[in-house]
C-alpha positions as CSV (number, residue, x, y, z in Angstrom):
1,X,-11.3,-36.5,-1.2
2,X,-11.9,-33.3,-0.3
3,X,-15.7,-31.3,-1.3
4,X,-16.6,-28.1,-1.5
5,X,-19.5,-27.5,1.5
6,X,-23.0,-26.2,0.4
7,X,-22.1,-23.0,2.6
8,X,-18.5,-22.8,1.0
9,X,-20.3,-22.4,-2.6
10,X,-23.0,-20.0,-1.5
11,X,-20.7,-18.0,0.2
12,X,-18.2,-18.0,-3.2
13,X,-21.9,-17.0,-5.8
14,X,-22.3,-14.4,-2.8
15,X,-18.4,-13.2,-3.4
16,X,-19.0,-13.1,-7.5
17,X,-22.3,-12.3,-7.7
18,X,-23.6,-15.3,-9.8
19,X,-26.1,-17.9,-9.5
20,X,-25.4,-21.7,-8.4
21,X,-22.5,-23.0,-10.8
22,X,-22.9,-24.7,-14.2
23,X,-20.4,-27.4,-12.7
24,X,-17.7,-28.2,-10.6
25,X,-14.6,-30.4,-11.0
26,X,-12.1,-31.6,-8.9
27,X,-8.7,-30.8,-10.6
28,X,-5.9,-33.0,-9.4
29,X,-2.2,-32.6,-9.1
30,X,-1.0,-30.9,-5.8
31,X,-0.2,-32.2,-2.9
32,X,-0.8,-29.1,-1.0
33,X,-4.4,-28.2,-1.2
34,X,-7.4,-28.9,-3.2
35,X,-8.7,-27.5,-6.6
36,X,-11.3,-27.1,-8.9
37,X,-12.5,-26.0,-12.0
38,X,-15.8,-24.0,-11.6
39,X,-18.0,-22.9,-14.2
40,X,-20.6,-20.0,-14.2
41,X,-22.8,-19.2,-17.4
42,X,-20.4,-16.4,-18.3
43,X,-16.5,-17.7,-16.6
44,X,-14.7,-20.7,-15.5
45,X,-12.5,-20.3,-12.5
46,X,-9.7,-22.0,-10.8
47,X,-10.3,-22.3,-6.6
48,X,-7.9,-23.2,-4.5
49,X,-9.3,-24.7,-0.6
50,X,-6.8,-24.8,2.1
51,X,-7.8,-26.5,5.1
52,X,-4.9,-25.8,7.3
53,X,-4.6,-23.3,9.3
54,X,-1.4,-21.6,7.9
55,X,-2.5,-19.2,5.7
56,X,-1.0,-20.6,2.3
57,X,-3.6,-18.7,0.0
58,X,-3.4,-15.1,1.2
59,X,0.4,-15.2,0.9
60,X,-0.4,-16.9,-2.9
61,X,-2.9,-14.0,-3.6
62,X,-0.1,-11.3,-2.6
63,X,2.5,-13.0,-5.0
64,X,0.2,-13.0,-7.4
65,X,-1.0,-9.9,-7.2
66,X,2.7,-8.5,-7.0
67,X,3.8,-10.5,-10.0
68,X,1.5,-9.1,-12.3
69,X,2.5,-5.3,-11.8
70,X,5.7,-6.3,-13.5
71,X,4.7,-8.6,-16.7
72,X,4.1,-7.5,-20.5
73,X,1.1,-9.3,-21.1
74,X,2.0,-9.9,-24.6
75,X,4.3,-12.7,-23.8
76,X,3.3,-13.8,-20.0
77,X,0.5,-14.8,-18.3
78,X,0.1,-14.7,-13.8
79,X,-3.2,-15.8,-13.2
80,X,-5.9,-12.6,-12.3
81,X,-6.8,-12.8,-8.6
82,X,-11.1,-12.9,-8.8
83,X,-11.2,-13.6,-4.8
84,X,-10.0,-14.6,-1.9
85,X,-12.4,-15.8,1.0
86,X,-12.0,-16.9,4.8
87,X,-14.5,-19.2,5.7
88,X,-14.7,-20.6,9.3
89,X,-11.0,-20.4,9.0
90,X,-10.9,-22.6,5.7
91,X,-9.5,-20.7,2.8
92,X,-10.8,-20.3,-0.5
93,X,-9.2,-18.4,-3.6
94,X,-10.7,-17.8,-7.3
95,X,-8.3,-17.1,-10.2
96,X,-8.8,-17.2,-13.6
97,X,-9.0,-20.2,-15.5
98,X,-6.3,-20.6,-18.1
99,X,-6.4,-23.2,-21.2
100,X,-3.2,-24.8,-21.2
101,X,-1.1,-27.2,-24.2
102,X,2.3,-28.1,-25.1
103,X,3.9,-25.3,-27.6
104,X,6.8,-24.0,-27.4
105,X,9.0,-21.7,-25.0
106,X,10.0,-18.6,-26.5
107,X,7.4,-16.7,-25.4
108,X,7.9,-17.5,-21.5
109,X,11.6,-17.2,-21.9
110,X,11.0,-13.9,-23.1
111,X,8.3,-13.1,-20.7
112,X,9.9,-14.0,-17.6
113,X,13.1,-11.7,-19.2
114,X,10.6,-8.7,-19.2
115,X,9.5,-9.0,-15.9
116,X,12.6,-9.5,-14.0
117,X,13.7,-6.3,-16.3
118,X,10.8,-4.9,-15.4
119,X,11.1,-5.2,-11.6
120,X,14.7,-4.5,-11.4
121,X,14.0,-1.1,-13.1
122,X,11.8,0.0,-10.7
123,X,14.9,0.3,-8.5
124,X,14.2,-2.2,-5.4
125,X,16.8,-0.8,-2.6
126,X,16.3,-4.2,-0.6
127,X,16.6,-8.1,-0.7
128,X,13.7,-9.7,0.8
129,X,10.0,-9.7,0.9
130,X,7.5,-7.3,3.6
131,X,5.3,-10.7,4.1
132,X,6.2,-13.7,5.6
133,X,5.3,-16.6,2.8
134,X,5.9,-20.3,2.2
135,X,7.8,-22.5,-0.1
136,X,5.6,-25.3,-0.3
137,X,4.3,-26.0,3.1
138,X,7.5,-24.8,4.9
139,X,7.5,-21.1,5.8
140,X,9.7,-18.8,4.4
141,X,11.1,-15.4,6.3
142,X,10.4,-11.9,5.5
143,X,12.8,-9.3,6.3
144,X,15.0,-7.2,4.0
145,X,18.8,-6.6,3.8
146,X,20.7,-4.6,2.0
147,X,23.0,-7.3,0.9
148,X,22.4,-10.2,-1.4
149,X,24.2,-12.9,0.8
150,X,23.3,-11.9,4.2
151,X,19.4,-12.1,2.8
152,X,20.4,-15.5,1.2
153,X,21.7,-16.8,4.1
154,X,19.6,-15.5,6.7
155,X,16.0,-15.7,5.3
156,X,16.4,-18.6,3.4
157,X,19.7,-21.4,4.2
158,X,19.6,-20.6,7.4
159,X,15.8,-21.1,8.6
160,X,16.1,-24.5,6.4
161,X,19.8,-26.0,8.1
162,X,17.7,-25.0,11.5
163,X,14.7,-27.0,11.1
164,X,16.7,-29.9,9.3
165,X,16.9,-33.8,10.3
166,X,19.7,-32.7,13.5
167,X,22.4,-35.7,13.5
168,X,22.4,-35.1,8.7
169,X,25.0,-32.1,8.9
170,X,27.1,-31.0,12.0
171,X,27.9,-27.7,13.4
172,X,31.1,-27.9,11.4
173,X,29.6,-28.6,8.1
174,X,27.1,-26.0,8.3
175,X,29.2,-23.6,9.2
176,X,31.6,-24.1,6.3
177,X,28.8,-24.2,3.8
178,X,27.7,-20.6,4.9
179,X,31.5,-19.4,4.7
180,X,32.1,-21.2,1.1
181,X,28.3,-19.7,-0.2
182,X,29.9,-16.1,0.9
183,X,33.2,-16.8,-0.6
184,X,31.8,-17.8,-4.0
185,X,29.2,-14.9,-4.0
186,X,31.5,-12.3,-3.3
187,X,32.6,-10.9,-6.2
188,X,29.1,-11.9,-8.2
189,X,26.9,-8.6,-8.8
190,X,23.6,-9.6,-8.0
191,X,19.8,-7.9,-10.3
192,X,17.5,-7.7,-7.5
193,X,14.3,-8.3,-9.2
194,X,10.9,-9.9,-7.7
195,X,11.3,-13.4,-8.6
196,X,8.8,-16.2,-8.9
197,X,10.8,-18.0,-6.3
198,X,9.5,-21.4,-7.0
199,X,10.0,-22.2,-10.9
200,X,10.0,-25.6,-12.0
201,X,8.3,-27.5,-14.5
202,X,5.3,-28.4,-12.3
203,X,4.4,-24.5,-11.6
204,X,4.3,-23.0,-15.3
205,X,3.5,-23.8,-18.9
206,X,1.7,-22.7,-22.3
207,X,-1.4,-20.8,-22.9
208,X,-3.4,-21.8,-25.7
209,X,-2.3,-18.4,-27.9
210,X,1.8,-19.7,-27.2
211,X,2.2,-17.1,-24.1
212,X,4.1,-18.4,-21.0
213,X,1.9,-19.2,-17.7
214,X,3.6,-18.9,-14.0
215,X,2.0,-19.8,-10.9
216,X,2.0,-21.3,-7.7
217,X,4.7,-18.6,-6.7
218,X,6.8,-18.1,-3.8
219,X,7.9,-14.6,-4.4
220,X,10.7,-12.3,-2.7
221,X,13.1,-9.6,-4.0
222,X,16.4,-11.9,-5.0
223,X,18.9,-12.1,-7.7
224,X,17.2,-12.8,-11.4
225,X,19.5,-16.1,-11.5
226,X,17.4,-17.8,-8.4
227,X,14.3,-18.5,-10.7
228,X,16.8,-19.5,-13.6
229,X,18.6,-22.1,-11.4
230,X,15.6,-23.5,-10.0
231,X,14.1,-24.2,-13.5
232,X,17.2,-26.4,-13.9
233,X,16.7,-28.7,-10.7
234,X,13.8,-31.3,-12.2
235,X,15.3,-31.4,-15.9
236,X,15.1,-28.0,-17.4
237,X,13.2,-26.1,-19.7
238,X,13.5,-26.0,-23.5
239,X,16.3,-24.6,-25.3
240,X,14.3,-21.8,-27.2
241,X,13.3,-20.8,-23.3
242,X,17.0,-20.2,-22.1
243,X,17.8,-18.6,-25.6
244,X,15.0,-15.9,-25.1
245,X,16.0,-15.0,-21.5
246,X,19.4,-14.8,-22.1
247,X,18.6,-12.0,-24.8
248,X,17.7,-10.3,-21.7
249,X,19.7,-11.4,-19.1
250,X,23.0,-12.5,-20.7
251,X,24.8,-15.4,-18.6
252,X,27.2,-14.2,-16.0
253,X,30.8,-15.6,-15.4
254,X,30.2,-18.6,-12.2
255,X,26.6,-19.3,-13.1
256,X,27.1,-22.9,-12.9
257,X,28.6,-22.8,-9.4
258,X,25.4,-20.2,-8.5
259,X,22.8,-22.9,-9.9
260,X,24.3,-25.1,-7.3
261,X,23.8,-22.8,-4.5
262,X,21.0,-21.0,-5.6
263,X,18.9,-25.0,-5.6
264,X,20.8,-25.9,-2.2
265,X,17.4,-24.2,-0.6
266,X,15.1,-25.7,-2.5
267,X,16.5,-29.3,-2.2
268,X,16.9,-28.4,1.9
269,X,13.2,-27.8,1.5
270,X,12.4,-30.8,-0.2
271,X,14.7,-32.7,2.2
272,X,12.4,-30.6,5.5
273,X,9.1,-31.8,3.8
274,X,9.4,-35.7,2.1
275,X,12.9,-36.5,3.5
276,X,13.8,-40.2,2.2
277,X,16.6,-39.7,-1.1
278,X,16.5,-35.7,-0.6
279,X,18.2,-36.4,3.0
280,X,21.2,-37.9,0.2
281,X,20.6,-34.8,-2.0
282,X,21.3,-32.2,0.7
283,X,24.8,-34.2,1.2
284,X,25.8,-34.0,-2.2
285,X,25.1,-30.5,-2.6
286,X,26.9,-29.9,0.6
287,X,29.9,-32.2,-1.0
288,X,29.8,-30.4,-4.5
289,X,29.3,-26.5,-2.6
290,X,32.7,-27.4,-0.7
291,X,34.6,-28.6,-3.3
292,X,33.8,-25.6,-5.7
């Protein structure tokens, strides 16, 4: 188990400008780095310590940081960015601490409607994102393009097919996956919109007043349906969730064949970082992408 370092705490009261903490508490649940609760006499943070020497946490801070120009506070919630800190190349970032429980959905339906909305209006002339990121530990491009599927394909299938297990999918495959993902997005009109990029279950929920909570993001420019599709891939959401955002963002003719391509990435991703059953996955998305 991880600990935070005598220095590593001094350095963090330094940062805020507080005395020694009332306590500190490992949080667990990621896989990626560790976490902690920690308490002042006036706040309670969230801090995130990344040991590795990728840095995961600045490119979470800018997320962050660009999510929030876009929400309506009313109904959703991105985390404030209190600090970010490089010590002897070990990372350290403070965000708020948010009370979470189970209630239900509307509210983050309707949230993540408004901020999509939000960022599409402010007229984004690009696909992409200016930083270079990650999606979990794997790294994902930056670069922008002008058009929806040469940024899908280039920034994000592609890197993923390169760096996947070599004998899994041959030249032929891949190369008629790419041609059937153009085919069946050619005639879809994309909303470019700054998208949470990595929305599942694990990276959102409920904040004690009933507003929606994102997180963990993975952000780029993209079309509004690749947060959708991903919230699909481990189960779904609730139905009050999808009602809300549809309100906003009405369901387009060939969504269900998008879902499917949109969460090819992220199970190529999965398949890049654990292998195992996702090596089966990434075959029978490559089997259902074909036969569409």
């Amino acid at each position: 188990m991880q600990k935070l370092s005598p220095i590593e705490v001094s350095e963090i009261c330094d940062e805020l400008g507080e005395a020694y903490p009332k306590s500190i508490e490992q949080v667990h649940g990621g896989n990626i780095h560790s976490a902690w609760q920690i308490e002042f006499v006036n706040k309670k943070l969230f801090l995130k310590k990344n040991n590795r020497k990728k840095k995961f946490l600045k490119f979470e801070k800018y997320c962050l940081q660009n999510l929030r120009e876009y929400i309506n506070q009313k109904n959703l919630v991105v985390p404030e960015v209190i600090a970010y800190k490089n010590i002897k190349n070990i990372e350290i970032l403070l965000i708020e601490w948010i009370d979470m429980q189970n209630f239900d959905q509307k509210k983050l339906g309707k949230g993540l409607g408004e901020m999509h909305l939000n960022a599409s209006e402010s007229n984004p002339k690009s696909f992409g994102y200016p930083v270079g990121g990650f999606i979990g530990i794997t790294e994902q491009k930056k670069g922008w393009d002008n058009n929806w599927i040469d940024c899908f394909l280039d920034l994000r299938i592609s890197p993923q097919l390169s760096i996947l297990k070599s004998n899994l999918l041959d030249k032929e495959t891949i190369n008629k996956v790419k041609e059937k993902i153009k085919s069946e997005l050619m005639n879809h009109k994309p909303i470019n919109t700054l998208v949470h990029g990595d929305l599942w279950s694990g990276n959102l929920g409920i904040e004690k007043s009933g507003k929606g909570v994102i997180f963990d993001p993975a952000s780029w420019w993209a079309d509004n349906e690749i947060d959708i599709a991903m919230t699909k891939l481990f189960g779904g959401l609730r139905k009050e969730f999808y009602e809300e955002y549809h309100k906003i963002f009405p369901i387009k003719q060939g969504f269900e064949k998008r879902i499917i391509i949109y969460n090819f990435y992220h199970i190529l991703n999965h398949a890049n970082m654990f292998g195992g059953s996702y090596f089966s996955q990434v075959k029978n998305y490559v089997k259902a992408i074909l036969n569409m």
